[in-house]
N, C-alpha and C positions, 0 to 999 in steps of 0.2 A: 817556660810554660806559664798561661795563666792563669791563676786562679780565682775565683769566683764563688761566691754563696747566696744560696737563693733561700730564701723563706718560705716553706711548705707549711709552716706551724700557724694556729690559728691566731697568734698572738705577734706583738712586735717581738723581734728580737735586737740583742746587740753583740759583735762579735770581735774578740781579740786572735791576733796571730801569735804564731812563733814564727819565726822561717830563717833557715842560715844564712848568716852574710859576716863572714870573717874578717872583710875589711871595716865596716863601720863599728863590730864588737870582737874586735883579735881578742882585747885584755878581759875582756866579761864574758864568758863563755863562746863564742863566736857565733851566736843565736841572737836576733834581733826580733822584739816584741814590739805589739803595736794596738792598737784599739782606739775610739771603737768604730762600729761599722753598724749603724741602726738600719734596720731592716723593719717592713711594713711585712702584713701577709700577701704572701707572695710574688715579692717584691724579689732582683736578681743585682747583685752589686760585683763590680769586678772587684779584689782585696790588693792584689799582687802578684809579682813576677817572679822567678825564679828558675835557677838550672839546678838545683840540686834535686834530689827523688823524694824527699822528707819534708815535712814541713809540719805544722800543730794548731789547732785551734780552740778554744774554748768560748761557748754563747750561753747568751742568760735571757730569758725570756722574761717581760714586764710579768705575767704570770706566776712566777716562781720558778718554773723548769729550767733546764740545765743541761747544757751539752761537756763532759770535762774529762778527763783520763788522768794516767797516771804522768805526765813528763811537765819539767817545771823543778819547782814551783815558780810563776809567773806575777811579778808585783801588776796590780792593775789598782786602778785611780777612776775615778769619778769624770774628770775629764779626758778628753781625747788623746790619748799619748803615745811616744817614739821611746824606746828606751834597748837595755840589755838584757838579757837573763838574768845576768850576776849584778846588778845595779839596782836596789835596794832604794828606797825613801821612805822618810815617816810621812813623805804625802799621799803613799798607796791605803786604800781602803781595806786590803785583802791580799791575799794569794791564792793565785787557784794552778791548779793542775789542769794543761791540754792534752787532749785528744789526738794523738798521732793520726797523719795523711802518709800513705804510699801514693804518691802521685806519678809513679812509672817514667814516663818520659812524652805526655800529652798534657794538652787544655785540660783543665777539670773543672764540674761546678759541685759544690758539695752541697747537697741537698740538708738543708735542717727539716727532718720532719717526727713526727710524735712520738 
């Protein structure tokens, strides 16, 4: 399945994954993170592939707003990065909590909107 995020909001966004991949993260949770993905308004960006039904995301708008849920916590950094769940650096800026996706067994685009 592919996944994809479109920007509905009136602001730029930028957006991190989760999504499982047990062979690149067996020893760190088997969840594989990733950021970032800058989005303009209204702009459609493909993110990732995936066979699994689950997958997570969390976005942050230049504005302040916030897309984020409960799963994680997610080290994210300043610059564009590939990492693990369970792989930790003093060169993350923060942690945030994603957003659970049921993505069934189709394409999906996930809409960011207000």
């Amino acid at each position: 399945m592919k996944v994809s995020f479109r920007n509905s909001y009136p602001a730029t966004v930028w957006v991190a994954i989760m999504r499982y991949d047990p062979d690149a993260c067996r020893d760190f949770g088997h969840w594989a993170t990733e950021g970032w993905w800058q989005l303009a308004p209204g702009q459609q960006v493909w993110a990732f592939s995936t066979n699994n039904r689950y997958a997570c995301f969390y976005a942050d708008a230049e504005d302040g707003a916030f897309w984020s849920g409960e799963y994680g916590p997610v080290y994210v950094y300043y610059d564009p990065f590939e990492s693990c769940v369970n792989i930790g650096s003093t060169a993350a800026y923060d942690t945030v909590g994603m957003r659970l996706l049921d993505l069934g067994n189709t394409d999906r685009v996930i809409n960011l909107v207000p």
